[in-house]
DRENDO-1510 file (C-alpha; in Angstrom, 1 decimal, always signed):
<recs>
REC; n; res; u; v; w
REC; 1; UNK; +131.9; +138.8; +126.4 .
REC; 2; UNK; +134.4; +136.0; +125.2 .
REC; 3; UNK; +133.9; +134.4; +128.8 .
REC; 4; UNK; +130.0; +134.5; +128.4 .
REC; 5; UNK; +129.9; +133.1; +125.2 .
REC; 6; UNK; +132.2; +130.4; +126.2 .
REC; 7; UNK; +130.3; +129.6; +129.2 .
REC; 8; UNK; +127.2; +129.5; +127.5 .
REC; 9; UNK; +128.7; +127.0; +124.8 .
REC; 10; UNK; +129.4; +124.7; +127.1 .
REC; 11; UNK; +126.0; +124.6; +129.5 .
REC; 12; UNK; +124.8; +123.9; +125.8 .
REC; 13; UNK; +127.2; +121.4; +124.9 .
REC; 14; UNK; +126.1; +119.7; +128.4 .
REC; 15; UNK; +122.8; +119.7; +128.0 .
REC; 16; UNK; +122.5; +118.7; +124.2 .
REC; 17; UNK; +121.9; +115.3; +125.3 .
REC; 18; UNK; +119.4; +116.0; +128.2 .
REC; 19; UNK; +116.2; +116.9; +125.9 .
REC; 20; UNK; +115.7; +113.6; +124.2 .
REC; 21; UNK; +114.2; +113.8; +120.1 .
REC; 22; UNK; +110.6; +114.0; +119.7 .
REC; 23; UNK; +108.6; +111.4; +120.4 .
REC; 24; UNK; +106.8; +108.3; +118.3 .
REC; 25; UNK; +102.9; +108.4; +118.0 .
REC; 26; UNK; +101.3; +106.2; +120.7 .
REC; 27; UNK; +98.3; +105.3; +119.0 .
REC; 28; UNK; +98.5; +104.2; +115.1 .
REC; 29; UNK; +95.2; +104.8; +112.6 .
REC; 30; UNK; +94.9; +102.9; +109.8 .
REC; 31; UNK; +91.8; +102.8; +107.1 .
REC; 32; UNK; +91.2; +99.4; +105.5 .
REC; 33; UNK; +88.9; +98.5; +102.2 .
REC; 34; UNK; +87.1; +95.3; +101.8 .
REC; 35; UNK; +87.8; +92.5; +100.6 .
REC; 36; UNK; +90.5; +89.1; +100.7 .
REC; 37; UNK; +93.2; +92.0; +99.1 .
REC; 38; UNK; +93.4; +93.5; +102.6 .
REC; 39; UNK; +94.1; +90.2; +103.9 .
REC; 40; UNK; +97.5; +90.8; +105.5 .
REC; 41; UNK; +96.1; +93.8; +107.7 .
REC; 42; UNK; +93.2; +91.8; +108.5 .
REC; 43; UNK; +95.8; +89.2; +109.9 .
REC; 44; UNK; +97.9; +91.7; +111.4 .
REC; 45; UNK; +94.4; +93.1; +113.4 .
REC; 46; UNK; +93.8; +89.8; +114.4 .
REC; 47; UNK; +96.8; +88.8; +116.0 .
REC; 48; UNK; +98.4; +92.5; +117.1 .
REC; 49; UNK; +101.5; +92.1; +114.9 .
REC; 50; UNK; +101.8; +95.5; +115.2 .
REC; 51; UNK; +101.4; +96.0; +118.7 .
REC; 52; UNK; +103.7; +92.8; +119.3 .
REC; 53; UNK; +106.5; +94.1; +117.1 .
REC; 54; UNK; +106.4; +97.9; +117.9 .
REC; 55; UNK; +106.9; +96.6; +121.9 .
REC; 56; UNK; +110.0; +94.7; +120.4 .
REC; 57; UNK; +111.2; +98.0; +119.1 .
REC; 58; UNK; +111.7; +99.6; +122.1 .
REC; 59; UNK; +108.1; +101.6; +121.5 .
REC; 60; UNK; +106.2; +100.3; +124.2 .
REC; 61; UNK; +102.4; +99.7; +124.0 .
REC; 62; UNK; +101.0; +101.1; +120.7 .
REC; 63; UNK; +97.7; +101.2; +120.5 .
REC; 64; UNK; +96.7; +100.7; +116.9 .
REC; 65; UNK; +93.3; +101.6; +115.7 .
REC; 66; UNK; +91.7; +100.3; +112.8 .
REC; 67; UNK; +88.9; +101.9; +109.7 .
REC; 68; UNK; +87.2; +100.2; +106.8 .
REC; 69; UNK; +86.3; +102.6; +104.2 .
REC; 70; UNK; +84.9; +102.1; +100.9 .
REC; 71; UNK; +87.2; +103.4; +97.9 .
REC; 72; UNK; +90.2; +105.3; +96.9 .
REC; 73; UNK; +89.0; +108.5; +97.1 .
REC; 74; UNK; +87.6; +107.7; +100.5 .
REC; 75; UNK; +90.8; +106.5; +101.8 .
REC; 76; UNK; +93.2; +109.3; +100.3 .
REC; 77; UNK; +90.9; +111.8; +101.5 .
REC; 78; UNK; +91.3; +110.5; +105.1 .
REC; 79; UNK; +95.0; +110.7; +104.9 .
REC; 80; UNK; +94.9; +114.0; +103.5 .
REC; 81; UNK; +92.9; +115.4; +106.3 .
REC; 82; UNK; +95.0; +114.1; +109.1 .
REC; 83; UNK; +92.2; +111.1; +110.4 .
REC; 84; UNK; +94.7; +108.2; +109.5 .
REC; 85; UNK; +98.2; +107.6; +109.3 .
REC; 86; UNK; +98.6; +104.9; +107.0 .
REC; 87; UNK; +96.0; +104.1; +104.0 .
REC; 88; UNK; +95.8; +100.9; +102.0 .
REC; 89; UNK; +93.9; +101.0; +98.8 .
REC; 90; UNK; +94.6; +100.4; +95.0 .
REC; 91; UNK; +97.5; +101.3; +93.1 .
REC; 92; UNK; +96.0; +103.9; +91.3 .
REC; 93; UNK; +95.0; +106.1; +94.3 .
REC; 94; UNK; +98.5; +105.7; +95.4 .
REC; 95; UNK; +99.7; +107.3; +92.1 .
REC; 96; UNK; +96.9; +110.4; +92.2 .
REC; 97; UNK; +98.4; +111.1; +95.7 .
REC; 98; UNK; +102.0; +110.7; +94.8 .
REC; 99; UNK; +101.1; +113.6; +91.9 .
REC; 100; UNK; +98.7; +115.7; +94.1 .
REC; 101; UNK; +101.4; +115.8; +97.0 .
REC; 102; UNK; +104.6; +116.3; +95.1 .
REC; 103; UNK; +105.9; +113.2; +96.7 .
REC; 104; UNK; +104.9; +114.0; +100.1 .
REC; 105; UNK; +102.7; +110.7; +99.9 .
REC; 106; UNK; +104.2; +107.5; +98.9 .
REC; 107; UNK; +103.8; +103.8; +98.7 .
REC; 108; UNK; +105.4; +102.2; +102.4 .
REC; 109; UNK; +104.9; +98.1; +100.5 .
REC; 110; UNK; +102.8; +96.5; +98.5 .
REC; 111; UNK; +99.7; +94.0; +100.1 .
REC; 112; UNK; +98.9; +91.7; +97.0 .
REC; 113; UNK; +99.1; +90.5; +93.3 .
REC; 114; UNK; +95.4; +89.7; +92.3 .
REC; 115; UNK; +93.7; +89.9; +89.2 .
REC; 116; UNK; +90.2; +92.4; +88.9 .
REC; 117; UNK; +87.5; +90.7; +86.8 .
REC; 118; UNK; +85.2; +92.6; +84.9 .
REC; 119; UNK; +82.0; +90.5; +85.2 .
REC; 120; UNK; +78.5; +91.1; +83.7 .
REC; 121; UNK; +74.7; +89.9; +83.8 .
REC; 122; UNK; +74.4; +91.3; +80.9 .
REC; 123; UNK; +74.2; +88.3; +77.9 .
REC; 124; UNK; +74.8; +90.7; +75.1 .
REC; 125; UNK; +77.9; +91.8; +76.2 .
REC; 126; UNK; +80.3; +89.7; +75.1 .
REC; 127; UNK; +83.3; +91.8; +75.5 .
REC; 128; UNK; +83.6; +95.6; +76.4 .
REC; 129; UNK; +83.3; +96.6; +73.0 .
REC; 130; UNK; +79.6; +95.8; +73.4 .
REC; 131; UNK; +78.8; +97.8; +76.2 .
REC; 132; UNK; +76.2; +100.9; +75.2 .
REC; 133; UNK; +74.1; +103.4; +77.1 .
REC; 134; UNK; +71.7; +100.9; +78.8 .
REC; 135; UNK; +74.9; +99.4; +80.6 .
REC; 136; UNK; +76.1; +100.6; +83.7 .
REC; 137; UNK; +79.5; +99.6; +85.3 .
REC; 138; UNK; +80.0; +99.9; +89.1 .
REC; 139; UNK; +83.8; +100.0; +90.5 .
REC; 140; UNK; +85.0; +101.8; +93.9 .
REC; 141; UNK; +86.1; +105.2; +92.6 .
REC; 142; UNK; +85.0; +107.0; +89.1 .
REC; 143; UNK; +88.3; +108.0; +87.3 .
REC; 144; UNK; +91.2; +107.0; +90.0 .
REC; 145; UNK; +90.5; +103.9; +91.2 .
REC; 146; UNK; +92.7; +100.7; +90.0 .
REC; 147; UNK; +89.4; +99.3; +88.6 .
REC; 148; UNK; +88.7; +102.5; +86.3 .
REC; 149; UNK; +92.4; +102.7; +85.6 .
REC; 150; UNK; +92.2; +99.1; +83.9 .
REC; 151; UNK; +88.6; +99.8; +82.1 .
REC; 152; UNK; +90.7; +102.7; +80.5 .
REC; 153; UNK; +93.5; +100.6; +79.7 .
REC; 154; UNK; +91.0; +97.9; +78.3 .
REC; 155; UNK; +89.2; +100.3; +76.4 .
REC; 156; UNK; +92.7; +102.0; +75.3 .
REC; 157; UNK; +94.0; +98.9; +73.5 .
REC; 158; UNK; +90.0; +98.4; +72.0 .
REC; 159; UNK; +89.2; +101.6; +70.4 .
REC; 160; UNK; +92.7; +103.7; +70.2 .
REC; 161; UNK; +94.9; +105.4; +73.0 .
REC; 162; UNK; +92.8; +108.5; +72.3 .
REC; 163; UNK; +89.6; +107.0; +73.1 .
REC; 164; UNK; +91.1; +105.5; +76.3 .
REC; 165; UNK; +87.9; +106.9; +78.5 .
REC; 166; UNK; +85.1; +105.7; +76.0 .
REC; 167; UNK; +83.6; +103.8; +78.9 .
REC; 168; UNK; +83.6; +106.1; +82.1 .
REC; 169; UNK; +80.3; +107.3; +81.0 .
REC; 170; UNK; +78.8; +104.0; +81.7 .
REC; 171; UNK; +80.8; +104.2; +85.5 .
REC; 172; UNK; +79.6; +104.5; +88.6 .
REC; 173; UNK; +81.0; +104.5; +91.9 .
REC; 174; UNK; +79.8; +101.9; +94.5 .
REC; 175; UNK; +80.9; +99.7; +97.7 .
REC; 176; UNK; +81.8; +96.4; +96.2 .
REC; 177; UNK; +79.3; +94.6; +98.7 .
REC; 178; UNK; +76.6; +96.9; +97.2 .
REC; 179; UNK; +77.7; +96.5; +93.7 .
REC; 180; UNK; +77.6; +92.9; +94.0 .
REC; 181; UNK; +74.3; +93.0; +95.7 .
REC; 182; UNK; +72.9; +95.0; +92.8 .
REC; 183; UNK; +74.6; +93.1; +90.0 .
REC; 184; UNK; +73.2; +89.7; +91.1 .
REC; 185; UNK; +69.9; +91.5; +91.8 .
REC; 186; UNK; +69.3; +91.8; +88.8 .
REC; 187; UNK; +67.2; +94.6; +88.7 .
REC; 188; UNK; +69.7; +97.1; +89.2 .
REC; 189; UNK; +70.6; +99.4; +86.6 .
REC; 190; UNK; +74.5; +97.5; +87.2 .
REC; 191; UNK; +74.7; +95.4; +84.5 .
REC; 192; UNK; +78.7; +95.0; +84.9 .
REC; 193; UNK; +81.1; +94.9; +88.0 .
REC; 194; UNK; +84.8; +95.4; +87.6 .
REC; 195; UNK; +85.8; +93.8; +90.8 .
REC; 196; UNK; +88.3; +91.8; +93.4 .
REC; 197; UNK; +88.5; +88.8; +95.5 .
REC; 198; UNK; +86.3; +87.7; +97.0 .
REC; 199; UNK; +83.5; +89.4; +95.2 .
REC; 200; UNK; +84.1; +88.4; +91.6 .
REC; 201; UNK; +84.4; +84.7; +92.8 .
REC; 202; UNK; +80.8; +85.1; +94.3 .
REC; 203; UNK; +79.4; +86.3; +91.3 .
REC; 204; UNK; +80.4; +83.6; +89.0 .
REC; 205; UNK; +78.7; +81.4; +91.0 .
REC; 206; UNK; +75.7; +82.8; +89.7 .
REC; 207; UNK; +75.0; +81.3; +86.0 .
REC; 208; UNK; +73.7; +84.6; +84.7 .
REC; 209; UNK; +77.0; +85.9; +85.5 .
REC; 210; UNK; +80.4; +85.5; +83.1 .
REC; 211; UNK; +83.6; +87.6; +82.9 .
REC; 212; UNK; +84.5; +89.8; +79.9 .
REC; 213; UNK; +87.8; +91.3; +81.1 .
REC; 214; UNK; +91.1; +90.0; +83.6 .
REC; 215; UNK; +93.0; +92.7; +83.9 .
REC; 216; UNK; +96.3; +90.3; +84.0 .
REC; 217; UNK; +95.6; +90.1; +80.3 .
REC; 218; UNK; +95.2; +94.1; +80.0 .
REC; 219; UNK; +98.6; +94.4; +81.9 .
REC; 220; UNK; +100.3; +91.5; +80.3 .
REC; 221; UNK; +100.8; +89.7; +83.0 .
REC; 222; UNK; +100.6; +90.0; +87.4 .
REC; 223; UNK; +100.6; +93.0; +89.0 .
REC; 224; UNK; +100.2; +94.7; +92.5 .
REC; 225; UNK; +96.6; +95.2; +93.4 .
REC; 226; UNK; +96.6; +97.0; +96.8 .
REC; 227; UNK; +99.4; +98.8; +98.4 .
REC; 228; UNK; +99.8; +100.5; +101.8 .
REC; 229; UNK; +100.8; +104.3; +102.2 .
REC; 230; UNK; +102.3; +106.9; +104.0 .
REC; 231; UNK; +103.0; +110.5; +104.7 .
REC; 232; UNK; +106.9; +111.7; +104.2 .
REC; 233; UNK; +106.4; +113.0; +107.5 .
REC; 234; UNK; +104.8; +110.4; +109.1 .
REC; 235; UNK; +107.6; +108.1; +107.9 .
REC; 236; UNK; +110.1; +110.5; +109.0 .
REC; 237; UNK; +108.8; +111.5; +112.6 .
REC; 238; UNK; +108.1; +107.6; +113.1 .
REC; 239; UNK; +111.5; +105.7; +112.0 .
REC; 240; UNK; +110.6; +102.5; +114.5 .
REC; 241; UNK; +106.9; +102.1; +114.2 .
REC; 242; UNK; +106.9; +102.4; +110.6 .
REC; 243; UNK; +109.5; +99.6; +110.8 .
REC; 244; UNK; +107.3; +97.6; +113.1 .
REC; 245; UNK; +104.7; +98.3; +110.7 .
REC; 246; UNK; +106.9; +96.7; +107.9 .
REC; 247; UNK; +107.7; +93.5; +110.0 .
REC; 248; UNK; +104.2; +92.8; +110.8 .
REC; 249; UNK; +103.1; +92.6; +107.2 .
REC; 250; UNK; +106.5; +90.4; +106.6 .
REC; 251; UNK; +105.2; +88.3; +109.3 .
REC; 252; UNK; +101.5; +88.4; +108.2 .
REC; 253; UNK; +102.7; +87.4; +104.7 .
REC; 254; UNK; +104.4; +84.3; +105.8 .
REC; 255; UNK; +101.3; +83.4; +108.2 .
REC; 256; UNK; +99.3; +83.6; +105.2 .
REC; 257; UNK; +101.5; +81.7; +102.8 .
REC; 258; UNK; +102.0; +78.6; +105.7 .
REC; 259; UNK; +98.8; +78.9; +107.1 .
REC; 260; UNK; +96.1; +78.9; +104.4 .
REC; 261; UNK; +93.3; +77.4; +106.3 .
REC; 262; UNK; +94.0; +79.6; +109.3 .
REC; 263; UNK; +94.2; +82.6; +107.6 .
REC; 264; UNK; +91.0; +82.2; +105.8 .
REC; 265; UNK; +89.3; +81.0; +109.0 .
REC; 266; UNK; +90.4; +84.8; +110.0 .
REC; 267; UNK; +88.6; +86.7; +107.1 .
REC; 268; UNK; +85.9; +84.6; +107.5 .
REC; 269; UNK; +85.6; +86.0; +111.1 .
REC; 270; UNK; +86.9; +89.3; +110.5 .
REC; 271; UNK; +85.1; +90.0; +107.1 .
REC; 272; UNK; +81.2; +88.8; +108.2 .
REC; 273; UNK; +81.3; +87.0; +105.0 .
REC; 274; UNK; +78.4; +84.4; +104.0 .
REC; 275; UNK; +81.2; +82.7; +102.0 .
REC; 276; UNK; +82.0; +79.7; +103.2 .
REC; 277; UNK; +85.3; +78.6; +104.8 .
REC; 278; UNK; +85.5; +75.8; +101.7 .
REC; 279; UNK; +84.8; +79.1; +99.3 .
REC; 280; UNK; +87.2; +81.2; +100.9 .
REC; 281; UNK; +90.3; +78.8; +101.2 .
REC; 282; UNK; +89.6; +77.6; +97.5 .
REC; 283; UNK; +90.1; +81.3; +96.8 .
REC; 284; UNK; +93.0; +81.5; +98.6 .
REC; 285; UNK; +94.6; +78.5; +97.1 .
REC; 286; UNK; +94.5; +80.1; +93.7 .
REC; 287; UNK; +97.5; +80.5; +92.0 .
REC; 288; UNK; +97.1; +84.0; +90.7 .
REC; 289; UNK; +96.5; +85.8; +94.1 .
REC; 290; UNK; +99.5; +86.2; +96.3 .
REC; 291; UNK; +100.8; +88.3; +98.9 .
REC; 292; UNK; +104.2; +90.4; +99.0 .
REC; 293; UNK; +105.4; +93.4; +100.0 .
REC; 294; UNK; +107.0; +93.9; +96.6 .
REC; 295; UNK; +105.6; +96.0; +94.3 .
REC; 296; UNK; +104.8; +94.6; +90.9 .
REC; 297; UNK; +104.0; +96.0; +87.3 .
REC; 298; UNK; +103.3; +99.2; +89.0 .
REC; 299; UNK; +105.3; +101.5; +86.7 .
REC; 300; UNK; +103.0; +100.6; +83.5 .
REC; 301; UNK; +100.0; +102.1; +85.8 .
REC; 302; UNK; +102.1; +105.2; +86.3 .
REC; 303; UNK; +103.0; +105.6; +82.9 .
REC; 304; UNK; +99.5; +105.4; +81.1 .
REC; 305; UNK; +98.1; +107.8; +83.8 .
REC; 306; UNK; +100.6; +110.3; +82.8 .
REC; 307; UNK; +100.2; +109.8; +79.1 .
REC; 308; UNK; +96.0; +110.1; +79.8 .
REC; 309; UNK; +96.3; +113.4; +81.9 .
REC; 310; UNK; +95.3; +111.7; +85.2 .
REC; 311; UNK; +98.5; +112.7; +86.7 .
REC; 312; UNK; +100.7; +115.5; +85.9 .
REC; 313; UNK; +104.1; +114.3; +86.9 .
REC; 314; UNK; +105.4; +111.1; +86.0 .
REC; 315; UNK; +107.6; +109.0; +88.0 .
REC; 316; UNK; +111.1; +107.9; +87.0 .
REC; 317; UNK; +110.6; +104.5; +87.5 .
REC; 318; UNK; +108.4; +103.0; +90.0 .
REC; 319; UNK; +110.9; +103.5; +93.3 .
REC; 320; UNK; +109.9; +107.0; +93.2 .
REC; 321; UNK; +106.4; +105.9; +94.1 .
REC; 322; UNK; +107.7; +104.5; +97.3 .
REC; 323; UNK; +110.0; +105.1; +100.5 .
REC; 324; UNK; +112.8; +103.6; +100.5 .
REC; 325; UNK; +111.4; +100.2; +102.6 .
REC; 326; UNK; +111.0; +98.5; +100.1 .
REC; 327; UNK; +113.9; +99.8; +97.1 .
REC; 328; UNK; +115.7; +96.8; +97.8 .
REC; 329; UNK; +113.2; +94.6; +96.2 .
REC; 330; UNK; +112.7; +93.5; +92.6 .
REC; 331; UNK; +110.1; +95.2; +92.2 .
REC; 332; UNK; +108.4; +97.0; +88.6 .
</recs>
């Protein structure tokens, strides 16, 4: 028995390294929103950053396909069910997912710092203390999108941390095109839109239109609009593609940052936008929209969602929102 056990210890031994590990995915999904947050992927579509950097990798071709959905919830739910592999939304969404998983979802970088404006037609309301029951606000995502996270912020520091969700009555969850479209309408029951870039640019060009919040000054400063995210398993089973992801939006990053005109000339192409390239680049060119992989401000979002309920386990600080990709930054 000795003999056989010996002899069958060492056919094992030879063959260990025979049966190579699993495996990476061939084909990559990922699931997009709209808008000039999402401007990194959009470059990264463009010019196959992934494609070109997982082949440098050792992966060979990757095919790499691409969604455009319209909210938080729309986005986590497609991760969740298996249709995508990475997500990028707000930083909210992240955080529900984080909570709802245990972990299991995470934060892979962060796409942007960008401001959300809260803008209204509305010429009674001069700030969000004045909204009542004729108003209606549109955002992506009632309750866990980064826009209602800020209203509830907003309204937190205007009426009292227990009246933090005075103003989700007066929510209502829409596509920011449609939003838009309905808030310069006006004869839409949207009366306010707490929006992004480019959408809250467009608006103020209308006269009727004027902002009432910036949710810099809610946070107290810039912080990370959109992130991109992962499944622990994913980011396990894939150890070089989720790196070439990570390079591409490096490289993107730095296309954008050398590159302005180009990179608008891109969305413009990409987006269908009726902006114009001027419009677009002028947007670009402002100085409180940038693009990083560094996450930014994102524990104070974590912190008031636990204190409101919204999510039951609170991070330690905000590295436990995110693989370790990006732990070496100095992020917040």
């Amino acid at each position: 028995m000795r003999l056989v056990a010996t002899l069958v210890a060492a056919v094992l031994a030879l063959t260990a390294g025979a049966f190579p590990a699993a495996a990476e995915v061939r084909e990559l999904r990922i699931a997009k929103q709209y808008g000039l947050g999402y401007l990194p992927l959009i470059v990264i579509e463009e010019q196959r950053l992934i494609e070109k950097h997982a082949r440098a990798a050792g992966l060979g071709d990757v095919k790499v396909t691409w969604a455009t959905l319209g909210g938080g919830s729309a986005t986590n739910d497609a991760l969740l069910s298996g249709s995508v592999d990475f997500i990028a939304s707000g930083v909210a969404p992240l955080i529900v997912l984080w909570s709802k998983t245990g972990g299991n979802v995470k934060g892979f970088a962060a796409l942007d710092t960008s401001p959300l404006y809260l803008n209204t037609n509305n010429s009674a309301v001069k700030s969000i203390r004045d909204f009542t029951d004729k108003d209606r606000i549109a955002l992506p995502a009632v309750k866990v999108s980064i826009q209602a996270i800020v209203l509830q912020m907003a309204a937190a520091k205007a009426f009292g941390p227990q009246n933090f969700d005075r103003l989700d009555r007066f929510t209502v969850s829409m596509k920011h095109p449609d939003a838009m479209a309905a808030l310069l309408s006006g004869k839409s029951e949207i009366t306010a839109h707490l929006t992004s870039p480019p959408f809250m640019f467009q608006e103020l060009d209308d006269k009727r239109v004027r902002t009432v919040l910036n949710s810099y000054d809610v946070l107290g400063g810039p912080h990370t609009f959109n992130v991109i995210a992962t499944t622990k398993a994913f980011y396990e089973k894939n150890p070089k593609l989720a790196g070439a992801v990570l390079a591409a939006l490096e490289e993107a990053d730095e296309y954008i940052r050398k590159n302005r005109k180009a990179a608008a000339e891109l969305y413009v192409k990409a987006s269908g936008t009726k902006e114009s390239l001027t419009d677009v680049l002028s947007q670009l060119n402002n100085p409180a929209l940038g693009y990083s992989t560094t996450p930014v401000n994102v524990a104070r979002f974590a912190n008031f969602m636990h204190q409101t309920g919204t999510i039951k386990t609170k991070p330690r600080d905000w590295k436990d929102l995110f693989f370790t990709t990006v732990h070496g930054r100095k992020g917040s």
